[in-house]
N, C-alpha and C positions, 0 to 999 in steps of 0.2 A: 904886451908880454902875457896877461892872462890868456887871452882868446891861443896865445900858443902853446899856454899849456894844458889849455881844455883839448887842446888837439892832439898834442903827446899822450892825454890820460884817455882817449876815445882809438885812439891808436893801438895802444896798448891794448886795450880792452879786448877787441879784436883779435888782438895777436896770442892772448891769454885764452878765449873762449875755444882759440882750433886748440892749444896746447890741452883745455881741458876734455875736448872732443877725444883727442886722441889720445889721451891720458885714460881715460869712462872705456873705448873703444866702443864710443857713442856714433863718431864719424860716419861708420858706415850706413847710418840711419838717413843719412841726408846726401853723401856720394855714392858715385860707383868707385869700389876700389882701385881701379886704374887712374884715378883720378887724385888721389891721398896726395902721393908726392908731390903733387904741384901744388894743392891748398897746403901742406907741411911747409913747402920753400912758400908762399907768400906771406908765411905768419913773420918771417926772416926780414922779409921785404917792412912790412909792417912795423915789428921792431927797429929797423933802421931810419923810416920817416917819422917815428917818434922821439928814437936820440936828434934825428936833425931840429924837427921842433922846440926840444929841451933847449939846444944849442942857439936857434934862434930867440929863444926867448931872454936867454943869457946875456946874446949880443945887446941883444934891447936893452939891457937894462942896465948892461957898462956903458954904453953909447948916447945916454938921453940926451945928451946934446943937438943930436941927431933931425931938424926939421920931417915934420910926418906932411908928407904930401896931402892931396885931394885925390889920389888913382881911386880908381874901380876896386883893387885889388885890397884896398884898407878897409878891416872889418865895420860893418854897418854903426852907427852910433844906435840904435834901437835897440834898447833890451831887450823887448818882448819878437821882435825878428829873429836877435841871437838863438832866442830860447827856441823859438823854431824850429830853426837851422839847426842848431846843434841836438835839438829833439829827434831830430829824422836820425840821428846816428845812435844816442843813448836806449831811447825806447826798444829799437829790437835788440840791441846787445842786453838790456836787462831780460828784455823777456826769454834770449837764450838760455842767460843764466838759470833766474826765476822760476821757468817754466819745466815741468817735467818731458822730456820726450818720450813722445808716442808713435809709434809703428802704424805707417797706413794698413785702411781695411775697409770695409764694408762700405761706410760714407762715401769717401771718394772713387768705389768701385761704382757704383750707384752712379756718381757724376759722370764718369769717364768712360763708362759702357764695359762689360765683359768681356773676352774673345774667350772663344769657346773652341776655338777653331785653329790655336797655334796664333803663327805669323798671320796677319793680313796681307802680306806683302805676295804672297803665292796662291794660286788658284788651282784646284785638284785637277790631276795628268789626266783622271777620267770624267769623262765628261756621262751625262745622263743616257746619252747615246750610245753610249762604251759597252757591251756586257761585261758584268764584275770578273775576276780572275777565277778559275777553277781551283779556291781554295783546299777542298777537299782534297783533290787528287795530288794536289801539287807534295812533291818526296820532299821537302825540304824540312829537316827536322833537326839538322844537325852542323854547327858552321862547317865543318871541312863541304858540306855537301854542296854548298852553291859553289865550290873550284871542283866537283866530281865532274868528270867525265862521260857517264852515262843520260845526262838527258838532266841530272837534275841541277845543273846550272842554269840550263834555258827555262825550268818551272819558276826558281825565282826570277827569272829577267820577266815574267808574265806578271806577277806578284808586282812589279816593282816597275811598271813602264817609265821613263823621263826623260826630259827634255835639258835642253842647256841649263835650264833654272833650279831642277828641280833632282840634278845628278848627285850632288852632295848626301840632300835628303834620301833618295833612293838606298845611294852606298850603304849611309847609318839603320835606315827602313833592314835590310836586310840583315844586318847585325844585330838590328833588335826581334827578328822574327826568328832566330836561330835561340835567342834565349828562352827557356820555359816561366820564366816570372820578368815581365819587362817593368823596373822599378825607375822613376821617371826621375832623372839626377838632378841636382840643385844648378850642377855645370852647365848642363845642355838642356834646361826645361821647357823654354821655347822651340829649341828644336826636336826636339823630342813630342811632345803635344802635336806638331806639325805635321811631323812625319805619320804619326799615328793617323790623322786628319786627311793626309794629302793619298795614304795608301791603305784605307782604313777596311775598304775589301779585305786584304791581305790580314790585317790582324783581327778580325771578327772571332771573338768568341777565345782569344790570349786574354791571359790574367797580365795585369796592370796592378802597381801598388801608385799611388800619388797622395803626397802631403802636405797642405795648407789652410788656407782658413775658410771659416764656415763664410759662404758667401748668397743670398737667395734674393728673387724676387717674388712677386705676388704672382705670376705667372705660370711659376717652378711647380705649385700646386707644395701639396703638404709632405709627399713622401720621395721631395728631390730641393735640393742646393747644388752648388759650384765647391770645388775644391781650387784656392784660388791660392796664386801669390803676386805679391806687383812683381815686375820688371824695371829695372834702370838700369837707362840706358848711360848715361852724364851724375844726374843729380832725380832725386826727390820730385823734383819740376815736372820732368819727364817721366817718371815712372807709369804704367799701366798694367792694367791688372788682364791675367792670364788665367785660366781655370780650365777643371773639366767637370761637367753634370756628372751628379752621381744621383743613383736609384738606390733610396733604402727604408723599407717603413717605417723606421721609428727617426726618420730625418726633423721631425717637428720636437723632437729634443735636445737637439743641438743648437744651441746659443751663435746667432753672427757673430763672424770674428774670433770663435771658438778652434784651435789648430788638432784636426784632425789627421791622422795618417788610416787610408781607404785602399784597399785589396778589392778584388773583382775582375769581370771578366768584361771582355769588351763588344757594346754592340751597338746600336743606333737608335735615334729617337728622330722626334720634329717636337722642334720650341719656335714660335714666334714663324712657323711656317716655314722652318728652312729645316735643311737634315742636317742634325750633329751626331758626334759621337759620345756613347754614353755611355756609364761603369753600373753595371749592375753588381752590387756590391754584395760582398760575401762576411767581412772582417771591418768594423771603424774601430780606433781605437782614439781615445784624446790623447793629446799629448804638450807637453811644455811650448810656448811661443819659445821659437830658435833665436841662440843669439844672432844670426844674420837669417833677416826673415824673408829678406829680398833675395832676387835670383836677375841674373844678368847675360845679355847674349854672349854665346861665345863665338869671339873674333875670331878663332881657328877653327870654327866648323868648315869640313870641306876641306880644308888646306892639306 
């Protein structure tokens, strides 16, 4: 009877901590929000194998008549086993409780590498062999102008080469080059970072606004960090971190971890021997950590 209802009261526990997650509107520190609804209904589930537990425990105890086998399945006669066993379930539900939550940052950017470069998953349409696009010349300054007629549709199709993989990002790429301030959304930050990346000839020397946290190595030198945010994808598990270099002399005053919102114009560098794109910056301003500090793919890009 006991051991069932140390099981109802670990069950519970459980089913109370998502209630208080979503209660804080903590949740989204540990999910992607597509993902709520289903931890929501298991706290249900939860709650229901704790009344059955109650229930069994009940039975037991109207029933002692009842011969207790030798199965497998009858709790250990070991105290210090129990205490084990049922330590592997108590310990992290206190420490949910207990414990303050904390927003990834810097540490785990650190463990889990930067990308500096969008998606990993795509590789630029131009290659080193490519000459860049005739930025300069290209008329394109205005959205009706890449559906014009005269010539400057095909200046942006030069702008914006792509392949099967990289058609999506093209489409978007060119709706962001018709903008005069391309401000990099919480929605599409990945693909947005990518695009910038993937067709970065094309935006040379566009103002760019991007806001996240201070993020730096030893490598970045004194008058450059990361403007980062994690990504997740499922959960916390998976999250990783996204960023873009930013150039600004007084960057050795900004605190890791510090959420900055960064203005500037866009152009290139070399870190670590490869070419990124870089913000040479005009405006930082500090600002409040967001209540959702994460930023998540969007399923519908493309569609």
């Amino acid at each position: 009877m006991t051991h069932h209802l140390i099981r109802a009261a670990i069950l519970t526990g459980f089913a109370m901590f998502i209630v208080y997650l979503d209660r804080t509107g903590e949740m989204m520190l540990y999910i992607a929000p597509r993902m709520e609804l289903y931890v929501k209904l298991s706290a249900l589930g939860l709650y229901a194998a704790a009344i059955y537990q109650v229930y069994a425990a009940l039975q037991k105890r109207m029933d002692n008549q009842t011969p207790s086998c030798d199965c497998e399945h009858e709790p250990s006669p070991s105290i210090f086993k129990n205490i084990i066993i049922y330590g592997l379930f108590i310990l992290p539900l206190l420490l949910g409780f207990l414990v303050p939550t904390g927003t990834l940052g810097s540490a785990l950017a650190a463990k889990k590498g930067m990308s500096l470069s969008g998606s990993a998953g795509f590789e630029r349409t131009l290659s080193n062999n490519t000459p860049a696009p005739d930025v300069k010349n290209a008329t394109v300054n205005t959205p009706h102008a890449a559906q014009g007629s005269n010539g400057a549709g095909d200046d942006i199709d030069k702008l914006f080469p792509a392949d099967e993989y990289t058609e999506a990002h093209a489409a978007y790429g060119k709706k962001l080059y018709a903008q005069p301030l391309i401000s990099i959304p919480e929605k599409q930050f990945i693909e947005t970072l990518t695009t910038l990346d993937l067709f970065r000839e094309a935006f040379m020397g566009k103002e760019i606004e991007i806001t996240g946290f201070v993020y730096r190595e030893e490598d970045m030198g004194k008058e450059r960090f990361a403007v980062s945010r994690f990504a997740m994808s499922c959960c916390s598990a998976d999250a990783l971190p996204y960023g873009l270099m930013i150039n600004w002399p007084k960057a050795s005053e900004y605190a890791d971890d510090e959420w900055v919102t960064v203005k500037g114009t866009l152009t290139t560098s070399t870190y670590m021997n490869n070419e990124i794109i870089l913000l040479d910056a005009v405006k930082l301003e500090r600002i409040k950590t967001p209540e959702s500090p994460y930023v998540y793919p969007d399923l519908d890009f493309g569609l």
